[in-house]
ZADO-401380 format. One line per field, with one value per residue (C-alpha): residue number from 1; residue in three letters; x, y, z. Coordinates in nm, 3 decimals. Example, Ala and Ser with C-alpha at 12.3 -4.5 7.8 and 13.67 -1.06 7.14 Angstrom:
2
i <- (1;2)
aa <- (ALA;SER)
u <- (1.230;1.367)
v <- (-0.450;-0.106)
w <- (0.780;0.714)
end
This chain:
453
i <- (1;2;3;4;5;6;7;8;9;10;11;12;13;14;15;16;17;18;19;20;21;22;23;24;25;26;27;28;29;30;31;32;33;34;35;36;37;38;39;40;41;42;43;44;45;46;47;48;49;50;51;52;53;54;55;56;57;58;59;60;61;62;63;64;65;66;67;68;69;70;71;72;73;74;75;76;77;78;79;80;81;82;83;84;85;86;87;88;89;90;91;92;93;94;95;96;97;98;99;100;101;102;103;104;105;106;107;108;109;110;111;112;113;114;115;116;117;118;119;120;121;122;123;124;125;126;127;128;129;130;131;132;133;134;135;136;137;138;139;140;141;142;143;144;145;146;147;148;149;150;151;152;153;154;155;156;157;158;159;160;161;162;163;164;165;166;167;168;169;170;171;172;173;174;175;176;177;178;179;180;181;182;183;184;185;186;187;188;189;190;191;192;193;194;195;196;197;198;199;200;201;202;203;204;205;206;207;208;209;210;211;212;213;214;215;216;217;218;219;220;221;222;223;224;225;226;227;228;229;230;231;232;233;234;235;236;237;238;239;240;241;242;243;244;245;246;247;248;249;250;251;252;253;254;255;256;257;258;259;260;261;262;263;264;265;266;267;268;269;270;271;272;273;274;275;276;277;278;279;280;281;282;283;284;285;286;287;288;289;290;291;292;293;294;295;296;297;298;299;300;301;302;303;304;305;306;307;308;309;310;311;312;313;314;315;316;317;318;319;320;321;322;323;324;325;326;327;328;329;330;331;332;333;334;335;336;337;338;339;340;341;342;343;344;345;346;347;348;349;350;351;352;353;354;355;356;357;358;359;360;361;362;363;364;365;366;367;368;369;370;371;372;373;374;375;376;377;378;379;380;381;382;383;384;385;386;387;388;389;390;391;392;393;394;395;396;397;398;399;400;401;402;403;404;405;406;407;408;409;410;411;412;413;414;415;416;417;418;419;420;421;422;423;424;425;426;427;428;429;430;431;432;433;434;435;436;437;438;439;440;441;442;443;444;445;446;447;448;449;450;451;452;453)
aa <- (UNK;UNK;UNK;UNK;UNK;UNK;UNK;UNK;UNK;UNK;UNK;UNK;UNK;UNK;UNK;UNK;UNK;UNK;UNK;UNK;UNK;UNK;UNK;UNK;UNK;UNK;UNK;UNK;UNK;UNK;UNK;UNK;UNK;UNK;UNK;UNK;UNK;UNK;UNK;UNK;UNK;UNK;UNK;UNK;UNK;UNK;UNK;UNK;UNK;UNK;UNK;UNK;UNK;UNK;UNK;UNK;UNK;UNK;UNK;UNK;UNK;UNK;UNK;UNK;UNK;UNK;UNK;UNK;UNK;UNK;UNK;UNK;UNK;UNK;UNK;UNK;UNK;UNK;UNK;UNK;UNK;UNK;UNK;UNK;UNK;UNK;UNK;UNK;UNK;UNK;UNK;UNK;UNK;UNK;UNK;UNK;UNK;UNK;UNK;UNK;UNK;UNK;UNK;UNK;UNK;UNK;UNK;UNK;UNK;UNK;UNK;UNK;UNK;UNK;UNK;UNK;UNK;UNK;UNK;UNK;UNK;UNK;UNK;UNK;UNK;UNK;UNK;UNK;UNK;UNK;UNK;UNK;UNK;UNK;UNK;UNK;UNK;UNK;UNK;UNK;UNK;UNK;UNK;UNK;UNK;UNK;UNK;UNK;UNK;UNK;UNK;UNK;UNK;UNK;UNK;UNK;UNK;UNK;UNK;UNK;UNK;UNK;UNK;UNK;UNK;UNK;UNK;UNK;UNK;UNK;UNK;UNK;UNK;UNK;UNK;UNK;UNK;UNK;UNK;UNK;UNK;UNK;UNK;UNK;UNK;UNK;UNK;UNK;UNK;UNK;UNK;UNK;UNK;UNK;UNK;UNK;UNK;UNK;UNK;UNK;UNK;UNK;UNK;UNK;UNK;UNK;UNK;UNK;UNK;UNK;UNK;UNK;UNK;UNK;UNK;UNK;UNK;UNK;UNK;UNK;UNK;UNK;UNK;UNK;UNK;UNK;UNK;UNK;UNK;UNK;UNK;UNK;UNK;UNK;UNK;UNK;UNK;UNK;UNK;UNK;UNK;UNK;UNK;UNK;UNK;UNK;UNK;UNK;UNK;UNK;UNK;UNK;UNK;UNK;UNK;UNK;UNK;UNK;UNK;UNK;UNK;UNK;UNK;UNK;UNK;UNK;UNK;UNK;UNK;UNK;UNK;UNK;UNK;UNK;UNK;UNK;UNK;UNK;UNK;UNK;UNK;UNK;UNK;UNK;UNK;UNK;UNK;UNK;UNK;UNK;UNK;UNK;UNK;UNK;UNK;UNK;UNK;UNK;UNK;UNK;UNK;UNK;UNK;UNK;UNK;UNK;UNK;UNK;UNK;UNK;UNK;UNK;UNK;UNK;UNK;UNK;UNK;UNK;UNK;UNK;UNK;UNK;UNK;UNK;UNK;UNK;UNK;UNK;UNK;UNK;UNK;UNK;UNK;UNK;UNK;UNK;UNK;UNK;UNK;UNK;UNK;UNK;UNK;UNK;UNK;UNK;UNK;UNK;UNK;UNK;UNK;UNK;UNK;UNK;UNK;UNK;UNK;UNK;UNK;UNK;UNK;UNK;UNK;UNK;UNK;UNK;UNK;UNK;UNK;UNK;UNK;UNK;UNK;UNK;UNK;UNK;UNK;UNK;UNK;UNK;UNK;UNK;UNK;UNK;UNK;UNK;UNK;UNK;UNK;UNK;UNK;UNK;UNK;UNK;UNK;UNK;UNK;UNK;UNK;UNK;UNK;UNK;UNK;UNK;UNK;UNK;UNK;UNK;UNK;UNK;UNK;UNK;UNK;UNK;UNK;UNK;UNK;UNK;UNK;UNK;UNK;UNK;UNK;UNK;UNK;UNK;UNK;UNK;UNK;UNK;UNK;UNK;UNK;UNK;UNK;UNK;UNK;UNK;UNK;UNK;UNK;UNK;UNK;UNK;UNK;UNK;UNK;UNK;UNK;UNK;UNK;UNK;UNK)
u <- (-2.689;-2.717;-3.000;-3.191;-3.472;-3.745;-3.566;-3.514;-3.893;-3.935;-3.720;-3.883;-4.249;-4.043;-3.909;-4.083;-3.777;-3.631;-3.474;-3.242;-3.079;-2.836;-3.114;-3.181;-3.096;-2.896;-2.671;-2.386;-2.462;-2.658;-2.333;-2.096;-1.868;-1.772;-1.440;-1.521;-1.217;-1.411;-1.579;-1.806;-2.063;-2.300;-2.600;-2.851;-2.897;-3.154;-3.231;-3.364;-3.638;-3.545;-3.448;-3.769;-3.616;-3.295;-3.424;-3.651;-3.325;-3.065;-3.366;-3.446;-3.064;-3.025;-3.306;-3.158;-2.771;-2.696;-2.462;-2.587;-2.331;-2.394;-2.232;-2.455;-2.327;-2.062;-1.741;-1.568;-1.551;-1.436;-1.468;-1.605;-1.968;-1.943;-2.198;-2.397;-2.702;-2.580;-2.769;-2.776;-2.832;-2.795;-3.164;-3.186;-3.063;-3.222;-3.024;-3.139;-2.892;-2.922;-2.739;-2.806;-2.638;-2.390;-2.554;-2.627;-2.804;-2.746;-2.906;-2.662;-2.704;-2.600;-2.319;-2.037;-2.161;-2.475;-2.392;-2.140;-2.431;-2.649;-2.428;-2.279;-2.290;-2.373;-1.990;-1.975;-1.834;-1.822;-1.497;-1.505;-1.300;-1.131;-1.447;-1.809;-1.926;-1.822;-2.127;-2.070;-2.099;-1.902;-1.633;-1.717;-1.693;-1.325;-1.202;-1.242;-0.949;-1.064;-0.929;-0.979;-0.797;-0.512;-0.697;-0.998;-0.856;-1.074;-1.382;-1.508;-1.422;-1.684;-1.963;-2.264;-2.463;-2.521;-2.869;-2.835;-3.000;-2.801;-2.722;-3.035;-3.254;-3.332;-3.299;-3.072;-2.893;-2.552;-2.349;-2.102;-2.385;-2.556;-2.269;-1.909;-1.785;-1.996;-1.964;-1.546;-1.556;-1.820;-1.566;-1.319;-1.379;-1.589;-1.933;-1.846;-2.092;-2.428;-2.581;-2.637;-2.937;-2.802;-2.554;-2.525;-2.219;-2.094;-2.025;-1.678;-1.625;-1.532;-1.607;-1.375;-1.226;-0.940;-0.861;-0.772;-0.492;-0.182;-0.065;0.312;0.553;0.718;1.045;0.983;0.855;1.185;1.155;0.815;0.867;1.106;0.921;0.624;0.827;0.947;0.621;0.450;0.748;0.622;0.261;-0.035;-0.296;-0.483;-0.358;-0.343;-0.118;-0.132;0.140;0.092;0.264;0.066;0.077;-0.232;-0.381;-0.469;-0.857;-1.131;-1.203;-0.846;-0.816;-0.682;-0.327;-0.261;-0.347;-0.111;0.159;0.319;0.312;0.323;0.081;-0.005;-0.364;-0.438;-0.688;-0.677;-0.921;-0.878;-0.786;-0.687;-0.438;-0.287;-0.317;-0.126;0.144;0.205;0.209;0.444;0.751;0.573;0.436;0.839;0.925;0.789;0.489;0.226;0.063;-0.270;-0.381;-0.731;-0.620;-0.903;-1.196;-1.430;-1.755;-1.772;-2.047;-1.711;-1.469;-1.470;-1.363;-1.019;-0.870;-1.019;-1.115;-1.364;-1.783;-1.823;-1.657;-1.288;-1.100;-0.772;-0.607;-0.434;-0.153;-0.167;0.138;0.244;0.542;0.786;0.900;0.942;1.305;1.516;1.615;1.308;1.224;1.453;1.351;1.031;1.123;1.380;1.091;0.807;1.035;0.832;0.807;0.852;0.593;0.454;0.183;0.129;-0.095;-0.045;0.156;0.031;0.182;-0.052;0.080;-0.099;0.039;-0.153;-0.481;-0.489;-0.135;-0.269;-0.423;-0.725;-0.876;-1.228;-1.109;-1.248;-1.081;-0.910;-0.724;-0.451;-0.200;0.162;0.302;0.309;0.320;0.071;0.190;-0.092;0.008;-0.197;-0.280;-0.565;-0.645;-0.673;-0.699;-0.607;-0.288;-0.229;-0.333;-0.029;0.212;0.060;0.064;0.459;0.510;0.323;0.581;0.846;0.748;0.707;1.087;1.212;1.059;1.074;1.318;1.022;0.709;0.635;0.372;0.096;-0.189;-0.568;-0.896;-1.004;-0.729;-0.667;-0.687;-0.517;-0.326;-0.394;-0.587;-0.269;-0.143;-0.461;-0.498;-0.282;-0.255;-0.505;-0.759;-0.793;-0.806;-1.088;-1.278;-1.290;-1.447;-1.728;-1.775;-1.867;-2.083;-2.292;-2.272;-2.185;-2.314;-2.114;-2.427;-2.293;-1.949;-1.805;-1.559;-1.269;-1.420;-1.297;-1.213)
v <- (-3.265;-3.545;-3.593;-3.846;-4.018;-3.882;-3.519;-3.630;-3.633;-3.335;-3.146;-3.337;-3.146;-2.807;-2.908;-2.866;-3.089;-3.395;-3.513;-3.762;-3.979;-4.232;-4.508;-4.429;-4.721;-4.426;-4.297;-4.382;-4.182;-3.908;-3.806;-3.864;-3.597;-3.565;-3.639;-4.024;-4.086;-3.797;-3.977;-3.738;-3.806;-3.564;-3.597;-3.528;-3.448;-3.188;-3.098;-2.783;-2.630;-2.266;-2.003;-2.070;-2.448;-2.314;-2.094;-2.356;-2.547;-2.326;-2.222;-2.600;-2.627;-2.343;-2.503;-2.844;-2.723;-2.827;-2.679;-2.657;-2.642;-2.649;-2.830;-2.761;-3.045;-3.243;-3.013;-2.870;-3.243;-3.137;-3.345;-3.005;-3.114;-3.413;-3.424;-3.115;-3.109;-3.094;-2.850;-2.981;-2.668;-2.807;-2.736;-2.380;-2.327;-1.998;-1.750;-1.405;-1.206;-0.887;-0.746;-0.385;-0.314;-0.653;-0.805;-1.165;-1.290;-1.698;-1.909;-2.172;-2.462;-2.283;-2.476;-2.303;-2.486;-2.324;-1.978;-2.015;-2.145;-1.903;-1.593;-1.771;-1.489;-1.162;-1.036;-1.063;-1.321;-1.388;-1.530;-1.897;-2.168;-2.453;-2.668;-2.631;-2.864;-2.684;-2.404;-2.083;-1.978;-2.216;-2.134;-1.770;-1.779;-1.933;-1.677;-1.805;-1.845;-1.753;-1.849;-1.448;-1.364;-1.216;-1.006;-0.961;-1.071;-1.313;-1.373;-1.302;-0.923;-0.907;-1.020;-0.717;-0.855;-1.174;-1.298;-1.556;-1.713;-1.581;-1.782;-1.642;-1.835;-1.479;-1.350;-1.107;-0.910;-0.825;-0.566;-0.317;-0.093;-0.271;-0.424;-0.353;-0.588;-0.898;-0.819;-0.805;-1.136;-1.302;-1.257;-1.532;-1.625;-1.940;-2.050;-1.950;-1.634;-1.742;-2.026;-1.839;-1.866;-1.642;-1.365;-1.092;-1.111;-0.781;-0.955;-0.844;-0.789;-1.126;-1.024;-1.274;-1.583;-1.823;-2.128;-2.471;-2.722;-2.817;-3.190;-3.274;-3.596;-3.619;-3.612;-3.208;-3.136;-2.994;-2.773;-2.698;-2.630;-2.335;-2.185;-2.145;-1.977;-1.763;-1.662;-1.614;-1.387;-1.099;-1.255;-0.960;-1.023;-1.111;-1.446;-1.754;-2.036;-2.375;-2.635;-3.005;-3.289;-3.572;-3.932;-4.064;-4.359;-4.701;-4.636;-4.584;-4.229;-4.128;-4.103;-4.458;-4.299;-4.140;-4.436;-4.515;-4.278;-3.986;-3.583;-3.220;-3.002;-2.621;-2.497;-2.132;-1.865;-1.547;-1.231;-1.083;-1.184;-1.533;-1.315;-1.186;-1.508;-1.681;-1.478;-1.496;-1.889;-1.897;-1.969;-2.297;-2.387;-2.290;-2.614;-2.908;-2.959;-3.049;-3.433;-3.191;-2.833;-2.722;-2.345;-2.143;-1.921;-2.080;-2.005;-1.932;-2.285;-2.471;-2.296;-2.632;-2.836;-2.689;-2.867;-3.148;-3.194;-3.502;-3.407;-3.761;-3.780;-3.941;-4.135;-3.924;-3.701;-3.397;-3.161;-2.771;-2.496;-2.132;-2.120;-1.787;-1.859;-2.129;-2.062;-2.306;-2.474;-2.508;-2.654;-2.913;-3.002;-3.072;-3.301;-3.484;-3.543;-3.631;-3.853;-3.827;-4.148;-4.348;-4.561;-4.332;-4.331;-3.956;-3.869;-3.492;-3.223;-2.859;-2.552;-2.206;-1.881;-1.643;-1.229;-0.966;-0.856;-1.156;-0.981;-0.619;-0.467;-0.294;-0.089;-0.297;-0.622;-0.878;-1.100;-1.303;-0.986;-1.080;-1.380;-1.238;-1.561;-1.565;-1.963;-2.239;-2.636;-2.893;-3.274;-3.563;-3.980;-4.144;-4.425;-4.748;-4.975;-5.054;-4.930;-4.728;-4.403;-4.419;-4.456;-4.163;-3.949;-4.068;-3.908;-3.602;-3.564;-3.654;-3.358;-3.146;-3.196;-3.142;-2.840;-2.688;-2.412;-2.224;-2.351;-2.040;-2.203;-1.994;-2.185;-2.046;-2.144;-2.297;-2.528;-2.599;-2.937;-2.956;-2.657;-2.445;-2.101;-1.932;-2.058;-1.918;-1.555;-1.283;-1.264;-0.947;-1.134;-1.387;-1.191;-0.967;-1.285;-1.415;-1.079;-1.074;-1.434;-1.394;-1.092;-1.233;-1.634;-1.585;-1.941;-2.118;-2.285;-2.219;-2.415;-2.347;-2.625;-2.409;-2.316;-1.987;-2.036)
w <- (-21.497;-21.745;-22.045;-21.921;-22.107;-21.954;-21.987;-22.380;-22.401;-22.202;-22.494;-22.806;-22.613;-22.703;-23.063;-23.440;-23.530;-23.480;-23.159;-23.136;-22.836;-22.740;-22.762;-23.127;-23.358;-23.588;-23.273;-23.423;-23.727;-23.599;-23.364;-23.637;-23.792;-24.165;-23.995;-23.947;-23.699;-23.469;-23.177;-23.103;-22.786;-22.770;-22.495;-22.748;-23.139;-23.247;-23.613;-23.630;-23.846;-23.742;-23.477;-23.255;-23.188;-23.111;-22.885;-22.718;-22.733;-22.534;-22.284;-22.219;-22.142;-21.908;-21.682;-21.689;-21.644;-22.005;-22.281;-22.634;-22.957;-23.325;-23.641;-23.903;-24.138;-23.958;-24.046;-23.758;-23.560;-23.168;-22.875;-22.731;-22.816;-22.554;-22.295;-22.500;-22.677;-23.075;-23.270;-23.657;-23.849;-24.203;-24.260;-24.285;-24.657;-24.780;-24.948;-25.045;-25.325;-25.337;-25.646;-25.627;-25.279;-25.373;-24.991;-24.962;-24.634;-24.636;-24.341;-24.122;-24.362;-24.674;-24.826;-25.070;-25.343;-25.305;-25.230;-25.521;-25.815;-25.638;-25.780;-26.103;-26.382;-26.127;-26.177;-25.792;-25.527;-25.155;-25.038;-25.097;-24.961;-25.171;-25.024;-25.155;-24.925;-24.607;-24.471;-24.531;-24.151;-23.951;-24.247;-24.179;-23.798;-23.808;-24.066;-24.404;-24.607;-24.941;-25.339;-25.348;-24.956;-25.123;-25.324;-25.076;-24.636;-24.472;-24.506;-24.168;-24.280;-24.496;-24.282;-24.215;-23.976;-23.770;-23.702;-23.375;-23.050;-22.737;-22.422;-22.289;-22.548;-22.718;-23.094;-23.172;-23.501;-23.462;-23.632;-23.592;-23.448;-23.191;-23.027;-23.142;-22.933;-22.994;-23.343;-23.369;-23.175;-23.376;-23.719;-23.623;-23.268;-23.318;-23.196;-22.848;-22.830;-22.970;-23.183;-23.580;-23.759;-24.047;-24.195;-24.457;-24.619;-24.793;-25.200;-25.364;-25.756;-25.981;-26.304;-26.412;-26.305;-26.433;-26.240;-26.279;-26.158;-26.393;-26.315;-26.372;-26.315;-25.966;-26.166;-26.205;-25.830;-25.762;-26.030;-26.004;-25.645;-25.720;-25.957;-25.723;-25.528;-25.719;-25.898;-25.522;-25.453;-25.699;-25.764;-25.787;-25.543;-25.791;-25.839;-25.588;-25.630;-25.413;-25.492;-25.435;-25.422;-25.439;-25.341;-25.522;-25.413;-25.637;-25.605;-25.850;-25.816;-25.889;-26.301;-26.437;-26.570;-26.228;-25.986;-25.729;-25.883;-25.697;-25.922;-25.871;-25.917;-25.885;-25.863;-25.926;-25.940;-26.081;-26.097;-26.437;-26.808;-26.938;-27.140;-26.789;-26.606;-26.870;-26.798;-26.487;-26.453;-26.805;-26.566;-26.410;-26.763;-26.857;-26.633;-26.867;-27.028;-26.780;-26.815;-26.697;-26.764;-26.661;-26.643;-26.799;-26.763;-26.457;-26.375;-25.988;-25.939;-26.093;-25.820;-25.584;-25.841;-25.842;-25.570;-25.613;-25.239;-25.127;-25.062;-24.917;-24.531;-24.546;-24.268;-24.262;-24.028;-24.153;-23.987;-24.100;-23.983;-24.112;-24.267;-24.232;-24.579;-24.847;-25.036;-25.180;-24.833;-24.708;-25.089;-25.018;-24.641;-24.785;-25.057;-24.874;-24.580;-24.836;-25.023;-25.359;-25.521;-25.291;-25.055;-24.816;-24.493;-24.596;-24.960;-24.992;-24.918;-24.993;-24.958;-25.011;-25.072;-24.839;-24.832;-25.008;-24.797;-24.569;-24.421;-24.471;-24.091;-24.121;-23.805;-23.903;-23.888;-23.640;-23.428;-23.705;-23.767;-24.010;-24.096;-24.134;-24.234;-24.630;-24.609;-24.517;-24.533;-24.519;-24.486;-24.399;-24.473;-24.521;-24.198;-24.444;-24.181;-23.815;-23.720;-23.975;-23.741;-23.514;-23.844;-23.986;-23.697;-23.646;-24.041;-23.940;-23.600;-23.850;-24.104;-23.839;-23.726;-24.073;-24.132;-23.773;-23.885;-24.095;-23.844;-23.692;-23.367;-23.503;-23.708;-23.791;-23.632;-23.959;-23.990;-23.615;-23.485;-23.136;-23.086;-22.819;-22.808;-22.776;-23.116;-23.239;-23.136;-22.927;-22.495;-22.569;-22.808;-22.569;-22.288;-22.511;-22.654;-22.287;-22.191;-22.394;-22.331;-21.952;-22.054;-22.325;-22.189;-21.803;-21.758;-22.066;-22.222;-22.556;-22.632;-23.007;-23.086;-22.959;-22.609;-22.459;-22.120)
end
């Protein structure tokens, strides 16, 4: 059944919050992602002021033969939420620290910047992305791959309990308790099983933090390259490197001595002393001077500056695989394909070192279980203008090629774009996950943005 007008005002009877349709002069924007080449056509837009409109929500949808997803701030763009009614969660912001058990419960709309001010100066951390702008739960419910992951897994490992709507329009906490099950699924299966009003995260120790990015001419990438490598081979989980190479763009947000030039760059984070972090990134320092060093003590509120990522939506598409390793051929496949310094579709290539507790199985892991690959490559452009989406996606296929030998077919729900389920989680997850879909949503009126068939 469709949303038809006269059903749209049937729903807005049900709703505290704002309802939005295809007749609204702000369609366009209302249905947008923070992805802005997403074309995203939901049947209906609902902001929510709390569980009871979500549940009014889903309930109105099971009557009327209707599927309801969430995207709490416009991350997570899928053409999944076409034809459904598109819960906007970004609303529900509260966040409740509690130091003395080291629990925080944060609502759906919680951002990382948020979470991250909110526990600036306790000694203790959740698992943050490079991001602050992402939400802590639809982060959460792909994985979350952490600045601390080495040190720390996923961040779907540390979640207590979930607080959600089920398919039936009811409330219900989830934990390990009520319904094992549910509750392995839920950490790193998606929004497939209910819509979330909250979670308690379990908080990990950061009594200290050093972090920053050092910045060096493309003539060293080579160089800088290797010795990434070889500090990731023995690094301490402690420590998280992500090397860079950069094709920066002639724009005014990009620092006037840097615009439109092509340079390395590692960014790091490490849990302990600035006396121990310095030594371990010596041997990159060891390679030149850097034109850039922000390496020092960092409060956690200052953790998404790091990367250097964009808050405001961007027009770019992006490519992420696992690598099985990243030696000195594999060095060199990359450079020769990026072709540093010269004219390129493509502004970034970034390689993160993974290992440590993110490879590490643990018999209370969810479904995002572990990532044995010690080696993620991220690559992407910026769409500038009209045609420029089928040359960047012909670099992407060419990147691909080049580095095929150390692709490994395997990718993370986070970072997945079109990849199929299978490249996602194991024959038995899937089989599991689809399980405990038909028992908890027999009727599919939930659809996360990776739908379980």
């Amino acid at each position: 059944m469709t949303l038809t007008p006269q059903l749209l005002e049937v729903l807005r009877t049900h709703i505290a919050g704002r309802v939005v349709g295809a007749d609204d002069p702000a369609w366009d924007l209302e249905r947008g992602a923070w992805h802005l080449l997403a074309d995203q056509r939901p049947a209906a837009v609902v902001h929510v002021t709390g569980a009871d409109d979500i549940a009014a929500t889903i309930r109105f949808a099971r009557r009327h033969e209707l599927a309801v997803s969430a995207q709490p701030v416009g991350h997570g763009a899928s053409p999944a939420v076409n034809g459904t009614i598109l819960l906007r969660t970004g609303g529900l912001t509260a966040i409740d620290v509690d130091i003395a058990s080291g629990v925080v419960r944060v609502e759906a709309g919680v951002r990382w910047r948020d979470l991250n001010d909110a526990l600036t100066g306790t000694g203790l951390t959740s698992l943050p992305g490079s991001s602050g702008d992402t939400t802590v739960v639809g982060y959460t419910l792909g994985g979350g791959l952490s600045w601390f992951g080495r040190k720390y897994g996923q961040a779907a490992n540390t979640v207590r309990s979930f607080e959600l709507v089920n398919a039936r329009g009811d409330f219900q906490r989830v934990t390990h308790e009520s319904d094992p099950e549910l509750f392995w699924a839920l950490r790193g299966g998606g929004g497939e099983f209910g819509i979330i009003v909250a979670m308690e995260l379990e908080l990990r120790l950061a009594p200290e933090i050093q972090g920053g990015r050092m910045l060096w001419s493309i003539e060293h990438a080579r160089d800088v390259l290797r010795a990434f490598a070889d500090v990731t081979a023995t690094a301490p989980d402690e420590l998280t490197l992500w090397a860079w190479l950069l094709n920066l763009p002639d724009v005014p947000f990009v620092p006037e001595p840097l615009r439109g030039r092509w340079v390395a760059a590692v960014d790091s984070t490490f849990l302990g002393s600035e006396e121990d972090s310095e030594k371990l990134l010596a041997p990159l320092r060891a390679v030149a001077e850097p034109i850039a060093d922000t390496v020092a003590r960092v409060p956690l509120s200052e953790l998404g500056s790091i990367a250097q990522e964009p808050d405001e939506p961007v027009p770019g598409l992006l490519k992420t695989v696992l690598l099985s390793g990243f030696d000195s051929d594999a060095i060199d496949s990359l450079l020769e394909v990026a072709a540093p310094g010269t004219p390129s579709p493509l502004f970034a290539f970034e390689v993160r070192h993974f290992g440590g507790a993110l490879a590490r199985p643990d018999a209370s892991q969810g479904v995002a279980g572990v990532i044995e690959e010690p080696y993620f490559l991220l690559f992407g452009g910026f769409v500038a203008g009209p045609g420029m989406a089928e040359v960047i996606e012909a670099a992407i296929e060419g990147v691909e090629a080049k580095m095929s030998p150390w692709i490994t077919g395997h990718n993370t729900p986070n970072f997945s774009t079109t990849e199929p389920l299978t490249a996602l989680y194991s024959a038995d997850s899937l089989a599991r996950l689809g399980a405990i879909k038909h028992r908890v949503d027999p009727h599919a009126t939930i659809r996360g943005n990776r739908p379980i068939a």
